[in-house]
SESE-556596 format. One record per atom (N, C-alpha, C, O): atom name; residue in one letter; x, y, z; residue number from 1; chain. Coordinates in nm, 3 decimals, always signed. Layout:
N
> CA A X Y Z NUM A $
...
This chain:
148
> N X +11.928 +8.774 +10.728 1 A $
> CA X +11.862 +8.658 +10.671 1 A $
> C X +11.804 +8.696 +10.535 1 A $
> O X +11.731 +8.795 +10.526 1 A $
> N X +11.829 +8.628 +10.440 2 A $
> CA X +11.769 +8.640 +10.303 2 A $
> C X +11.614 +8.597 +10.298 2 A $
> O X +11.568 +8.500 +10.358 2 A $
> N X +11.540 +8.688 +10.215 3 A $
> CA X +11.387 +8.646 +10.243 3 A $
> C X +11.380 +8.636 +10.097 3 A $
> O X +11.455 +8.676 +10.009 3 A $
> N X +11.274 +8.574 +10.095 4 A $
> CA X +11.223 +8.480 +9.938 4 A $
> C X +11.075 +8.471 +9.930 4 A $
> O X +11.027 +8.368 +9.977 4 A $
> N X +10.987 +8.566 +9.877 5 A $
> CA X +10.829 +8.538 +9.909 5 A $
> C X +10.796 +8.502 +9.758 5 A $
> O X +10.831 +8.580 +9.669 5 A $
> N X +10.725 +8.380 +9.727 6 A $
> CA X +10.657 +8.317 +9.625 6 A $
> C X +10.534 +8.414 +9.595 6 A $
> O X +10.505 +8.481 +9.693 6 A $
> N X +10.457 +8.436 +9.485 7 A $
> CA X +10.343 +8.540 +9.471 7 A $
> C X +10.314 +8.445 +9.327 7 A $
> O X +10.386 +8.407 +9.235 7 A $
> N X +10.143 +8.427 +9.367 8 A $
> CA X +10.070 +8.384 +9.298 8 A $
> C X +9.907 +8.471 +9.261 8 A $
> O X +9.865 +8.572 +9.317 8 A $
> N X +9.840 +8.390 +9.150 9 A $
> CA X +9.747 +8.471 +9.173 9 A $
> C X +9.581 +8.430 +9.346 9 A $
> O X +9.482 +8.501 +9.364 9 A $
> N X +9.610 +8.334 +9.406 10 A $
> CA X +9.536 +8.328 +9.522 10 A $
> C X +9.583 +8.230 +9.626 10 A $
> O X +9.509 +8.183 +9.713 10 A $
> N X +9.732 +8.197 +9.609 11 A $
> CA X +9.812 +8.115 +9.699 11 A $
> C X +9.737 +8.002 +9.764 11 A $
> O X +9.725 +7.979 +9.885 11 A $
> N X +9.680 +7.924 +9.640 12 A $
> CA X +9.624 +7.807 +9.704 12 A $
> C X +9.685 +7.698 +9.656 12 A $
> O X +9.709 +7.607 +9.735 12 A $
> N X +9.729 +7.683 +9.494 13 A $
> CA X +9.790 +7.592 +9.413 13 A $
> C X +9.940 +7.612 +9.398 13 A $
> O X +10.017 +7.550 +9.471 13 A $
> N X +9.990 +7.712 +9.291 14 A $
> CA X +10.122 +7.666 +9.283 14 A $
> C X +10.227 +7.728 +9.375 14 A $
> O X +10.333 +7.668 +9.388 14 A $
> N X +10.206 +7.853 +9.447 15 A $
> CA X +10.308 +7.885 +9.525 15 A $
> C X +10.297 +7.822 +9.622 15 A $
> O X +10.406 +7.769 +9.641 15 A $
> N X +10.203 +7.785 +9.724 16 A $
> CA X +10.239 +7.701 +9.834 16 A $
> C X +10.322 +7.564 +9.807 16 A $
> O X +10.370 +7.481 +9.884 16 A $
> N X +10.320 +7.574 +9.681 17 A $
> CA X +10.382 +7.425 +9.622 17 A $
> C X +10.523 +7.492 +9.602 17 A $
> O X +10.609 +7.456 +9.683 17 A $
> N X +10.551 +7.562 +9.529 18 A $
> CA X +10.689 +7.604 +9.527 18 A $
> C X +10.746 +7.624 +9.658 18 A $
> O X +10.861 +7.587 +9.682 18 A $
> N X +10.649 +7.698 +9.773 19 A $
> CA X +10.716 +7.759 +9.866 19 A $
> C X +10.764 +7.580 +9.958 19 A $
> O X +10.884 +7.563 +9.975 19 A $
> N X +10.691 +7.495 +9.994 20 A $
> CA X +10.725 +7.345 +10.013 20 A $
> C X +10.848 +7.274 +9.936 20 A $
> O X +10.923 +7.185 +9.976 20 A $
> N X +10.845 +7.321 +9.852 21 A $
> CA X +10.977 +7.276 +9.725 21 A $
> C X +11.123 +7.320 +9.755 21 A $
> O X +11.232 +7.264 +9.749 21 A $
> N X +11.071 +7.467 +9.798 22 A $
> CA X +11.197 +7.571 +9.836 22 A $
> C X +11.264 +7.548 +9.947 22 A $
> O X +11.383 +7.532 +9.974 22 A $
> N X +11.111 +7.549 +10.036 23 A $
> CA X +11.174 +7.478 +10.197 23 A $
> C X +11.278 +7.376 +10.195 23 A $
> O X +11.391 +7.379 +10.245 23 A $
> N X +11.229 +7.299 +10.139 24 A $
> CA X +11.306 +7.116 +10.114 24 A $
> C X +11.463 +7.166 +10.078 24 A $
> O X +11.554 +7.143 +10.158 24 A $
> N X +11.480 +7.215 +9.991 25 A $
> CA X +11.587 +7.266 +9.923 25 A $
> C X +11.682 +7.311 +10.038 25 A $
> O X +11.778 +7.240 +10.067 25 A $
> N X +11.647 +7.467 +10.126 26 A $
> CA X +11.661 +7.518 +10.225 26 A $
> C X +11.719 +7.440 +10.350 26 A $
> O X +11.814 +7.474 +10.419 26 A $
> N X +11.632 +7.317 +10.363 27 A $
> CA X +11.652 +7.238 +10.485 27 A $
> C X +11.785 +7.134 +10.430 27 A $
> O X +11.867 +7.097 +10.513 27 A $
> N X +11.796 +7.098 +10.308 28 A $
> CA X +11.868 +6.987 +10.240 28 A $
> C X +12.025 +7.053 +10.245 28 A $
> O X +12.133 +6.994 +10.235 28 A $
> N X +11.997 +7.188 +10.261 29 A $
> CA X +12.114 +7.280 +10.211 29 A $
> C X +12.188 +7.306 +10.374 29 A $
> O X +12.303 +7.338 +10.407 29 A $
> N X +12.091 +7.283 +10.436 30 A $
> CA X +12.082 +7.359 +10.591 30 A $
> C X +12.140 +7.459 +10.575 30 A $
> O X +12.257 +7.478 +10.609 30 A $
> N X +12.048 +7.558 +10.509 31 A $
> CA X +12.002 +7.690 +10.539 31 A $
> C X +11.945 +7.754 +10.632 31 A $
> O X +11.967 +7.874 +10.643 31 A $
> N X +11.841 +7.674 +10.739 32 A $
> CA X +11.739 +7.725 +10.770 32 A $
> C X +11.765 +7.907 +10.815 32 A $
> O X +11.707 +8.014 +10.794 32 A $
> N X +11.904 +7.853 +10.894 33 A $
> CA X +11.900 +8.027 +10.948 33 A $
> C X +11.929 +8.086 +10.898 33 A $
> O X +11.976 +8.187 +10.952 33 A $
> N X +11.926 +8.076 +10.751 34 A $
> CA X +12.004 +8.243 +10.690 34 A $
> C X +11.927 +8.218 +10.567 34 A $
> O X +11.993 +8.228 +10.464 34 A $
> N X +11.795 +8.186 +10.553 35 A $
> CA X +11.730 +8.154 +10.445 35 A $
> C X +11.540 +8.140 +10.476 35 A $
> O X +11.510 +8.033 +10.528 35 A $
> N X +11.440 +8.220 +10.454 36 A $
> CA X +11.300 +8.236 +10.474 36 A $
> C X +11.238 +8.294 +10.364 36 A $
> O X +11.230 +8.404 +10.309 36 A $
> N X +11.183 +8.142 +10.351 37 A $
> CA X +11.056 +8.162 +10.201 37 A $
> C X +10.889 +8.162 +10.304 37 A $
> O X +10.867 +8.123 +10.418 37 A $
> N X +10.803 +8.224 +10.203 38 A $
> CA X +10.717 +8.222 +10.219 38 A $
> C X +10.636 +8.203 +10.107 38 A $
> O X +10.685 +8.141 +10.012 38 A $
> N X +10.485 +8.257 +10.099 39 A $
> CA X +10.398 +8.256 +9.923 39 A $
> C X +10.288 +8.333 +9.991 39 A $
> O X +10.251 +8.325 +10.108 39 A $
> N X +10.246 +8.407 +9.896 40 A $
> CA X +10.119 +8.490 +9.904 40 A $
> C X +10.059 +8.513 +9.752 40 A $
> O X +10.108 +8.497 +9.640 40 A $
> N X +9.903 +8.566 +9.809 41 A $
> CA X +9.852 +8.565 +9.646 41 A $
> C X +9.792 +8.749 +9.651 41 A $
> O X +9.752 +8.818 +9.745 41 A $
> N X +9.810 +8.781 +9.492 42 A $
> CA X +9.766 +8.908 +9.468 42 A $
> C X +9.657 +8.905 +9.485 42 A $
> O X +9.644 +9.023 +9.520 42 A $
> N X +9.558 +8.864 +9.491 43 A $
> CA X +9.425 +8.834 +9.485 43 A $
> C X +9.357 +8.758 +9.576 43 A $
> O X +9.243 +8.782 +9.617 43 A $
> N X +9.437 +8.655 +9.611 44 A $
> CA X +9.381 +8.571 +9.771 44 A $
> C X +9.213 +8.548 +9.782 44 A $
> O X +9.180 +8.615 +9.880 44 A $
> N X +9.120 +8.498 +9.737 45 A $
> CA X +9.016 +8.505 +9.767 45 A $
> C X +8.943 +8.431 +9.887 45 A $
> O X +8.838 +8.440 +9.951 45 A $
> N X +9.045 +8.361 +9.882 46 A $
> CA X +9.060 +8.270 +10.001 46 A $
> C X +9.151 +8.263 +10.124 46 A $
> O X +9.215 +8.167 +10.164 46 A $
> N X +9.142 +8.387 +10.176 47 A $
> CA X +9.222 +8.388 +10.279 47 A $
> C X +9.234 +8.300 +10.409 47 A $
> O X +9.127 +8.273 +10.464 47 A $
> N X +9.314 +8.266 +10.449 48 A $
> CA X +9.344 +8.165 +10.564 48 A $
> C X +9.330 +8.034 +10.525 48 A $
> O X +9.408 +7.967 +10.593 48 A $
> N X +9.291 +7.989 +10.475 49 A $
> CA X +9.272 +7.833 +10.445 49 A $
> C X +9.424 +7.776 +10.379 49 A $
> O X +9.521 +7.837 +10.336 49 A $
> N X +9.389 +7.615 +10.394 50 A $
> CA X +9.548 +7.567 +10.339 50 A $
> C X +9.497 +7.530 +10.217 50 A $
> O X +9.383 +7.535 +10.172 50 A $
> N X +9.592 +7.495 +10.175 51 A $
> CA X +9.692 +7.458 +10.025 51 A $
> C X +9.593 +7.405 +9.990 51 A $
> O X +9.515 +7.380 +10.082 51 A $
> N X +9.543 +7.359 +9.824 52 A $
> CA X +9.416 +7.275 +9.747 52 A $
> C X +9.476 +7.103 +9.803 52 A $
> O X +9.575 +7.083 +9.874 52 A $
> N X +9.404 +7.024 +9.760 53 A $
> CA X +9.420 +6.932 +9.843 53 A $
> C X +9.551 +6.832 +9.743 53 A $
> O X +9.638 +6.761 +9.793 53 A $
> N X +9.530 +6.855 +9.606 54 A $
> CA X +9.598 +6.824 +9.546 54 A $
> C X +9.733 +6.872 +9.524 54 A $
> O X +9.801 +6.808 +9.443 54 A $
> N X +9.787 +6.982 +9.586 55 A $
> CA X +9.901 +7.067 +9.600 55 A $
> C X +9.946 +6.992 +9.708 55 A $
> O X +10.055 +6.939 +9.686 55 A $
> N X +9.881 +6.962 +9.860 56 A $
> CA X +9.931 +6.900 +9.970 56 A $
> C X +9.952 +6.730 +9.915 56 A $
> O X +10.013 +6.656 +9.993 56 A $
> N X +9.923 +6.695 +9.837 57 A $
> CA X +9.900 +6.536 +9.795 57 A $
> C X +10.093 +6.539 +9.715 57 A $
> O X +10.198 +6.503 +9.768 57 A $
> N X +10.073 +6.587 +9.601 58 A $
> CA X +10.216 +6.621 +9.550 58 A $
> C X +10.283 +6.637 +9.657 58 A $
> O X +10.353 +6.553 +9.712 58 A $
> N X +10.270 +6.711 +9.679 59 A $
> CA X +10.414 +6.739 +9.798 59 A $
> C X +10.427 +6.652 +9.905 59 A $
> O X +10.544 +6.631 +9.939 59 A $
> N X +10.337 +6.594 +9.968 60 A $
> CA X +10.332 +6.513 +10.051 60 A $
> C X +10.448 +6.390 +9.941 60 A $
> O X +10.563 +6.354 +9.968 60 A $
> N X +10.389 +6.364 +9.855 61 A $
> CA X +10.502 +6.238 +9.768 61 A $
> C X +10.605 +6.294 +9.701 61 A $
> O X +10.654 +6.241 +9.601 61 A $
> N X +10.648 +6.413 +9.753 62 A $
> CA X +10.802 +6.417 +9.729 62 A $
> C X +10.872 +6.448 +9.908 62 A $
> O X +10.971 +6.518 +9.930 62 A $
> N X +10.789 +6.376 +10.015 63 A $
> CA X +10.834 +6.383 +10.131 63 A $
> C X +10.830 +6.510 +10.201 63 A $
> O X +10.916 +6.534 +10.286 63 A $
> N X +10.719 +6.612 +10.169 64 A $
> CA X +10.731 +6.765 +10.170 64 A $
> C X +10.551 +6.781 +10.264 64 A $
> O X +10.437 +6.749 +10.231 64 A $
> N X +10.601 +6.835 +10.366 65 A $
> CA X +10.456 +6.865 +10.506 65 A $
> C X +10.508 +7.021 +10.540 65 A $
> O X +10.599 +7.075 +10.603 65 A $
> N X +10.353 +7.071 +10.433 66 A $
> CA X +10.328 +7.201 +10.433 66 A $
> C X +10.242 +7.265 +10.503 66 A $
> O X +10.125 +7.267 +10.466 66 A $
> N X +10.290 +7.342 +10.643 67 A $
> CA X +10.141 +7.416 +10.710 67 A $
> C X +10.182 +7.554 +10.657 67 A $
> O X +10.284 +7.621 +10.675 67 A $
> N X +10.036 +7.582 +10.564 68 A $
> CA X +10.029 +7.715 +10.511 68 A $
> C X +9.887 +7.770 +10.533 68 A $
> O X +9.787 +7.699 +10.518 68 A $
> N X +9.883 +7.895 +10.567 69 A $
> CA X +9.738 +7.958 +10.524 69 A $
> C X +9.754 +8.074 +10.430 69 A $
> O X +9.830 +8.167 +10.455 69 A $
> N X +9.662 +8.066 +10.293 70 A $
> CA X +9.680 +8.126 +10.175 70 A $
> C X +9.672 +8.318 +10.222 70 A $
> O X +9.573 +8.366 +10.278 70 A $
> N X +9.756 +8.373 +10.196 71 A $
> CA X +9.744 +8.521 +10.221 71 A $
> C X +9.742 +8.620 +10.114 71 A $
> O X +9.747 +8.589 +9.995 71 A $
> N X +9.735 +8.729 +10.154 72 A $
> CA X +9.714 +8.835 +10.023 72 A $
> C X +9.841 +8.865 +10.048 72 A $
> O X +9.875 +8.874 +10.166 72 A $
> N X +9.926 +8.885 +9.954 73 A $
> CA X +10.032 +9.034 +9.916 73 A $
> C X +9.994 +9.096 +9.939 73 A $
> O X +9.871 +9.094 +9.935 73 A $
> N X +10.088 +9.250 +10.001 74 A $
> CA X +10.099 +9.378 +10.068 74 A $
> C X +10.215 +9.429 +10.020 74 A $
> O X +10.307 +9.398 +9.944 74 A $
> N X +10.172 +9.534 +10.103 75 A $
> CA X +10.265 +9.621 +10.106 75 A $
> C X +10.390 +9.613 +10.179 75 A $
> O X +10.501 +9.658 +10.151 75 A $
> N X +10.357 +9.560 +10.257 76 A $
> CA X +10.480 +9.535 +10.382 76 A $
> C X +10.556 +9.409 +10.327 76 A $
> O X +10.593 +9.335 +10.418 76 A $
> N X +10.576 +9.382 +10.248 77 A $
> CA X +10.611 +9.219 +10.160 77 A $
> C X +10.704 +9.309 +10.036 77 A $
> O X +10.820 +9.285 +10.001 77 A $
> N X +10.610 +9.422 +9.982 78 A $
> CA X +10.730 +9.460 +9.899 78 A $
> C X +10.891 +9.483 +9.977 78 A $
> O X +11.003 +9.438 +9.956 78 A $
> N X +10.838 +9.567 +10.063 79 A $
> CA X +10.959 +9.631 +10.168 79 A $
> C X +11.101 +9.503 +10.204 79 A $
> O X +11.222 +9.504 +10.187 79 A $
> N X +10.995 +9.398 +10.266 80 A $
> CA X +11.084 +9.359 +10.335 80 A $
> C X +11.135 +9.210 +10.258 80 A $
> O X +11.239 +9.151 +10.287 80 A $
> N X +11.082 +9.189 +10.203 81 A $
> CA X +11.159 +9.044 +10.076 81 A $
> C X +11.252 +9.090 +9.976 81 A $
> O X +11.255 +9.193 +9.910 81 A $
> N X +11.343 +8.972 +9.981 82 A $
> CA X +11.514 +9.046 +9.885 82 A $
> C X +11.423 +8.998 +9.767 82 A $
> O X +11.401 +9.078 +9.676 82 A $
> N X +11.355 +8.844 +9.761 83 A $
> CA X +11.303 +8.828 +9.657 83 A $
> C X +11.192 +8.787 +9.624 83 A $
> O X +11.137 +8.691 +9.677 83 A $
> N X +11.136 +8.870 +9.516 84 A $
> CA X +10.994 +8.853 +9.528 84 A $
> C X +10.928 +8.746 +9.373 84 A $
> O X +10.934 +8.801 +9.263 84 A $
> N X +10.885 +8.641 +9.379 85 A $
> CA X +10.911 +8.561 +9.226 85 A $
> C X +10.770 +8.565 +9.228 85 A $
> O X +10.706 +8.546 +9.332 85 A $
> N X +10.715 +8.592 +9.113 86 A $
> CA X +10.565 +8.533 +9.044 86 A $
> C X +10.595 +8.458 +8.928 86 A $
> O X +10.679 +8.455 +8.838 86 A $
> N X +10.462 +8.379 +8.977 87 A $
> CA X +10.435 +8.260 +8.849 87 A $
> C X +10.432 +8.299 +8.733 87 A $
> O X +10.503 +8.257 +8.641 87 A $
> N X +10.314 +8.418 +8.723 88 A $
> CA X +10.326 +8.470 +8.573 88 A $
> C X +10.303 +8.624 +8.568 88 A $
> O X +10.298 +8.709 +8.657 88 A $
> N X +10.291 +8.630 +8.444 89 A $
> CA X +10.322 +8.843 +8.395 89 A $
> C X +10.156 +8.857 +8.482 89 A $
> O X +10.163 +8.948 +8.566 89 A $
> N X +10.040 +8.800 +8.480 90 A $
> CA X +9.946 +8.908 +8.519 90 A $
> C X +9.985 +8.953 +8.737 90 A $
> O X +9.959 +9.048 +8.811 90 A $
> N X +10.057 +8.810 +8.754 91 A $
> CA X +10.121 +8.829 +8.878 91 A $
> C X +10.198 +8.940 +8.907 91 A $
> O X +10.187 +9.011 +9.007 91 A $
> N X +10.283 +8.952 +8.807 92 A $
> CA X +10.389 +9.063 +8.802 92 A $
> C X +10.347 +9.198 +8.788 92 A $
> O X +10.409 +9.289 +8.842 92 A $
> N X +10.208 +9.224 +8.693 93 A $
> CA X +10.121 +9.364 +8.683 93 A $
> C X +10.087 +9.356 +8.801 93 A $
> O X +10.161 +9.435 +8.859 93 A $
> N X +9.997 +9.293 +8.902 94 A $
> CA X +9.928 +9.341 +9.013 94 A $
> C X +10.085 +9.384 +9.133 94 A $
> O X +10.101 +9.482 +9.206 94 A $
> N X +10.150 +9.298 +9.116 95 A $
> CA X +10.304 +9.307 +9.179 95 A $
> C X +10.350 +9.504 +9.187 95 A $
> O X +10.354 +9.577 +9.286 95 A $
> N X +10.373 +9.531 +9.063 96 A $
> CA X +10.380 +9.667 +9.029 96 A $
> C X +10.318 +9.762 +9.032 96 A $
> O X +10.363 +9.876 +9.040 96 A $
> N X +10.161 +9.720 +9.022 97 A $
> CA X +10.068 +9.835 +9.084 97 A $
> C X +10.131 +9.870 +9.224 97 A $
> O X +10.195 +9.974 +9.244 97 A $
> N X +10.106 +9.773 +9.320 98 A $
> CA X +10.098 +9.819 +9.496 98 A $
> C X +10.267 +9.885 +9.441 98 A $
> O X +10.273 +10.008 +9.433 98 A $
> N X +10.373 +9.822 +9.412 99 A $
> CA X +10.515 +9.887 +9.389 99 A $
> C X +10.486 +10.014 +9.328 99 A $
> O X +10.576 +10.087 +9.371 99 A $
> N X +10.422 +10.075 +9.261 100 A $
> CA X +10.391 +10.204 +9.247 100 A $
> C X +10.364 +10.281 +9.301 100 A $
> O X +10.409 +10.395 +9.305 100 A $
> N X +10.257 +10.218 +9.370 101 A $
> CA X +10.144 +10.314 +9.427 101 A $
> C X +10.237 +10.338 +9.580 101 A $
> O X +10.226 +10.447 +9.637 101 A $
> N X +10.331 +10.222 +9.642 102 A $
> CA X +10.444 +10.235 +9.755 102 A $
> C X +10.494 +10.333 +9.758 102 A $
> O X +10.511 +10.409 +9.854 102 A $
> N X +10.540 +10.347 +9.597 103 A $
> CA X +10.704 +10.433 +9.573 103 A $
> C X +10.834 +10.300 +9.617 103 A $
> O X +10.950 +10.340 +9.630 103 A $
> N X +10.823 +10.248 +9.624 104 A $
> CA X +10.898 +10.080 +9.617 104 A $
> C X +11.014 +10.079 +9.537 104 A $
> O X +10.998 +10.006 +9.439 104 A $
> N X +11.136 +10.139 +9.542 105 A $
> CA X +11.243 +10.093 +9.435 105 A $
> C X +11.294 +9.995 +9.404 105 A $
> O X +11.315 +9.972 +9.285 105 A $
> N X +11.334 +9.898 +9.509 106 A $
> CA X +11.384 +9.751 +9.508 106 A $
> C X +11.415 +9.705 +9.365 106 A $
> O X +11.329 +9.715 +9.277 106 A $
> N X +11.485 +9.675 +9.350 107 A $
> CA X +11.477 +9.572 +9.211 107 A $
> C X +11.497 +9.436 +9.264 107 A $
> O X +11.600 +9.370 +9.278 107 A $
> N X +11.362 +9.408 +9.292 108 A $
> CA X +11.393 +9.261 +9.348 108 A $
> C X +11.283 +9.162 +9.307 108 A $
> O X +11.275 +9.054 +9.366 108 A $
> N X +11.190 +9.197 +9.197 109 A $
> CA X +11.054 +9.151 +9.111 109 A $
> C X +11.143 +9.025 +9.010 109 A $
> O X +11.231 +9.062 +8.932 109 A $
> N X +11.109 +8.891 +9.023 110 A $
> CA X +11.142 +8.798 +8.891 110 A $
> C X +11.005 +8.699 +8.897 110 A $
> O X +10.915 +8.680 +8.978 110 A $
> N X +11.044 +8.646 +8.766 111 A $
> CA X +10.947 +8.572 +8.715 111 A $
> C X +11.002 +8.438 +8.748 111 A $
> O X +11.117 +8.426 +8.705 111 A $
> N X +10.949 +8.310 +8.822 112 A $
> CA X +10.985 +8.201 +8.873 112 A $
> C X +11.101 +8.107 +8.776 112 A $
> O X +11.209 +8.062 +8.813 112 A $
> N X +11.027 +8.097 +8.625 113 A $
> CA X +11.094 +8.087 +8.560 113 A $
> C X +11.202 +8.170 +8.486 113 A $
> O X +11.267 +8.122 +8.394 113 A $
> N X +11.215 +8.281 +8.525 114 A $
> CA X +11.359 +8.338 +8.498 114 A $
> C X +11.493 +8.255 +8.564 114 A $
> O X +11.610 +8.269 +8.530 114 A $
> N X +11.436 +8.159 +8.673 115 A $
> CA X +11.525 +8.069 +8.711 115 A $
> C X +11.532 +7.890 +8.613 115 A $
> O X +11.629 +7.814 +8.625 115 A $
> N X +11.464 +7.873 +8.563 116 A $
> CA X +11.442 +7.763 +8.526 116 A $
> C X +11.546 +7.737 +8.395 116 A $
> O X +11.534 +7.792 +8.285 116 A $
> N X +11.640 +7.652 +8.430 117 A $
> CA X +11.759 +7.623 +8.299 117 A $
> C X +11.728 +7.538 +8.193 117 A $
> O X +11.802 +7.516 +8.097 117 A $
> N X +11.588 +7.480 +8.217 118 A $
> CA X +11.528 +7.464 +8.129 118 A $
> C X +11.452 +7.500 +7.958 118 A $
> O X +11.406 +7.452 +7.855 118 A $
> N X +11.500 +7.660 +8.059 119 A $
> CA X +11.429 +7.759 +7.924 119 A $
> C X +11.590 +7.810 +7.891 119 A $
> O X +11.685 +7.853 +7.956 119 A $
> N X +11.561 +7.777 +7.745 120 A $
> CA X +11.683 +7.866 +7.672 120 A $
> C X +11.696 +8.070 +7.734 120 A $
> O X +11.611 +8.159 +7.734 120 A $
> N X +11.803 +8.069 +7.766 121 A $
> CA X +11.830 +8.201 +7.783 121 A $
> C X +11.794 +8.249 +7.901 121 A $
> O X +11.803 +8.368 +7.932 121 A $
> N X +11.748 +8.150 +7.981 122 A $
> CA X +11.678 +8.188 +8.156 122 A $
> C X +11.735 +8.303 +8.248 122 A $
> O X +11.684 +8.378 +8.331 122 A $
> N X +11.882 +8.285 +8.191 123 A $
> CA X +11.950 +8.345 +8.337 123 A $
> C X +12.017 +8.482 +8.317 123 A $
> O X +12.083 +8.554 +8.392 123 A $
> N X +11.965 +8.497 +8.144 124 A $
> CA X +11.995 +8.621 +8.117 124 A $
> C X +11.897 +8.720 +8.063 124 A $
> O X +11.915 +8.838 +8.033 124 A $
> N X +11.779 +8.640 +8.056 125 A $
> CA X +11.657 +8.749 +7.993 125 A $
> C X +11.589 +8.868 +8.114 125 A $
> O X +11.539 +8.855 +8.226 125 A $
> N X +11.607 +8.946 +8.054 126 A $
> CA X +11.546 +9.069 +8.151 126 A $
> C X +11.372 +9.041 +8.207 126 A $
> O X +11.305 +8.947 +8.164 126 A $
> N X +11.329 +9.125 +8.292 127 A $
> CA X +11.229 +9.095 +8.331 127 A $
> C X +11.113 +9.091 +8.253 127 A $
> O X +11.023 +9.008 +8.241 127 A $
> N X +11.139 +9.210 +8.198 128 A $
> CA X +11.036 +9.283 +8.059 128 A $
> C X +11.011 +9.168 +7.949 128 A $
> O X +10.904 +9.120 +7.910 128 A $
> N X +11.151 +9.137 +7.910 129 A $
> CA X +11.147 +9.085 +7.809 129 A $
> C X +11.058 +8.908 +7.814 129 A $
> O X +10.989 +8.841 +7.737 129 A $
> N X +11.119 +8.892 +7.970 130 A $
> CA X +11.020 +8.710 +8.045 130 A $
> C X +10.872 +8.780 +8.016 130 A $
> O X +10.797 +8.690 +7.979 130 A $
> N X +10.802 +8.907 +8.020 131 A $
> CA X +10.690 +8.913 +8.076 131 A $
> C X +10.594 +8.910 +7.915 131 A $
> O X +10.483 +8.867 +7.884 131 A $
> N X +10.696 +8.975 +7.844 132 A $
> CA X +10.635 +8.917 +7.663 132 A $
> C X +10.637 +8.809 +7.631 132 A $
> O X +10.563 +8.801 +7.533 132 A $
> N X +10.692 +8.688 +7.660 133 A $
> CA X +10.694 +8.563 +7.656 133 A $
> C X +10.655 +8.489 +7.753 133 A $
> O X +10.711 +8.473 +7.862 133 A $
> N X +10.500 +8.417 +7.690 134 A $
> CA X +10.431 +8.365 +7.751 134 A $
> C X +10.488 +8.203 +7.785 134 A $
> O X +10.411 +8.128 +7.844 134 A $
> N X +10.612 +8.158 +7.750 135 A $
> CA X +10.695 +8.036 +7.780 135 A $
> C X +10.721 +8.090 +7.938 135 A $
> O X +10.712 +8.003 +8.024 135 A $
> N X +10.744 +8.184 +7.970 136 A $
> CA X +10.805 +8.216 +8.121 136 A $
> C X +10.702 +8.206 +8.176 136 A $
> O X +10.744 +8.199 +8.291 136 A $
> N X +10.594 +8.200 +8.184 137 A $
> CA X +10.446 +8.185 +8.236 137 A $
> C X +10.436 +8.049 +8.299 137 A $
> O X +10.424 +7.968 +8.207 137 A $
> N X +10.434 +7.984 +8.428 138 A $
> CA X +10.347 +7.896 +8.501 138 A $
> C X +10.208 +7.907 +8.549 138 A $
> O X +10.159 +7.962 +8.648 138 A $
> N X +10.133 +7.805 +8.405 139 A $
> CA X +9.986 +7.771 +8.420 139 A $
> C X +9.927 +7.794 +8.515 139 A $
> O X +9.980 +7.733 +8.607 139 A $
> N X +9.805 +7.876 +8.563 140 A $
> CA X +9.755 +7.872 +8.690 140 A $
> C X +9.604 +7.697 +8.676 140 A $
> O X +9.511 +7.686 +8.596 140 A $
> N X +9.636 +7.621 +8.763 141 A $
> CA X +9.576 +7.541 +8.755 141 A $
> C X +9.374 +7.559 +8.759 141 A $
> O X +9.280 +7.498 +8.708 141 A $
> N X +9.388 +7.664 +8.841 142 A $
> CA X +9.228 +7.739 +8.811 142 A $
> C X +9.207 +7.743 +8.706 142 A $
> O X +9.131 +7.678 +8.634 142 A $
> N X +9.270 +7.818 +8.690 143 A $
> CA X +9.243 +7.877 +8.530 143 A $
> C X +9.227 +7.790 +8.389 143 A $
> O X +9.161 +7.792 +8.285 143 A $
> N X +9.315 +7.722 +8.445 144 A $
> CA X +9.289 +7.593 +8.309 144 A $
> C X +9.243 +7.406 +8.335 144 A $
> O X +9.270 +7.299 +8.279 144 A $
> N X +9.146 +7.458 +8.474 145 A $
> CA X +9.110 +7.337 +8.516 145 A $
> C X +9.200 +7.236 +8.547 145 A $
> O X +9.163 +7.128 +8.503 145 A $
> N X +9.297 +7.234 +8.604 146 A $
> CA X +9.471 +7.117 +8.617 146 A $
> C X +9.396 +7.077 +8.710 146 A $
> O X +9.394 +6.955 +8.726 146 A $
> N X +9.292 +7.178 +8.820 147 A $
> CA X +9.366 +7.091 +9.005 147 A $
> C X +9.253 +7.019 +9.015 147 A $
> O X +9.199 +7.067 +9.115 147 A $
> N X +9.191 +6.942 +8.977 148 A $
> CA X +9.119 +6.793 +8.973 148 A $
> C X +9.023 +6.787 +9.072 148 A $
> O X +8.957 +6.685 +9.087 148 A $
C-alpha cells in the first residue's frame, strides 16, 4: 500500500484540509486499498483535537467529512511514508532535523506545491531549489491571520 503523510506546521488548518482533499480524490479513484494519506504537524501544539472549525466548514462544502485528531510528526512517519509533502520550507527544515538526527535516507521529502501545475516548472524543480522560492510556500493561516 502506498502511504502519503501531509506535514504541516500544527495540523490544525491546512493539512487536515489537504489530507480530506486527498481522501476524496483516493475514494473518487477507488483507491482506497492501495492508497493511505494521513497529516501531522512538526510542532503540533495542539495535540488530539480536530481540524479549526473553518478547515471542517470548507471541506464540509466540497462534500468532504473529516475525523482527524491533530498529531506531531515522528520518527516512525519518516520510516514508514513513501511520501512525505510539507506546506512550506520551515516545514521541510524541522522535516530534516528528526531525518538527520534518524539517519533516514529515503528520498521521499516534497514540497506540496512541487505538485501544483499551476506553478511554472512544478514537476521539474528540485527540492532545494522549491525551498528558495517562497512561490512554493502554502500560507500558514496562523500565521497570517486567514482562519477567521
Amino acid at each position: 500500500m502506498l502511504k502519503v503523510i501531509f506535514v504541516c506546521h500544527g495540523n490544525y488548518h491546512r493539512y487536515p484540509m489537504a489530507q480530506g482533499l486527498f481522501q476524496k480524490l483516493i475514494e473518487e479513484k477507488e483507491l482506497k486499498t492501495k492508497v493511505f494519506c494521513d497529516s501531522a504537524g512538526t510542532v503540533c501544539t495542539h495535540p488530539d483535537i480536530e481540524p479549526h472549525i473553518n478547515t471542517l466548514e470548507l471541506l464540509e462544502k466540497e462534500g468532504i467529512t473529516l475525523v482527524h485528531k491533530a498529531r506531531l510528526f515522528n520518527y516512525k512517519d519518516l520510516a514508514s511514508f513513501d511520501y512525505i509533502i510539507a506546506m512550506d520550507h520551515f516545514n521541510i527544515r524541522d522535516i530534516f532535523y528528526l531525518k538527520k538526527q534518524s539517519k533516514q535516507n529515503k528520498e521521499n521529502i516534497y514540497l506540496l506545491r512541487q505538485f501544483d501545475p499551476e506553478l511554472e516548472n512544478y514537476n521539474t524543480i528540485s527540492l532545494y531549489d522549491a525551498i528558495k522560492n517562497s512561490a512554493f510556500d502554502v500560507p500558514d493561516p496562523e500565521l497570517f491571520n486567514l482562519a477567521g
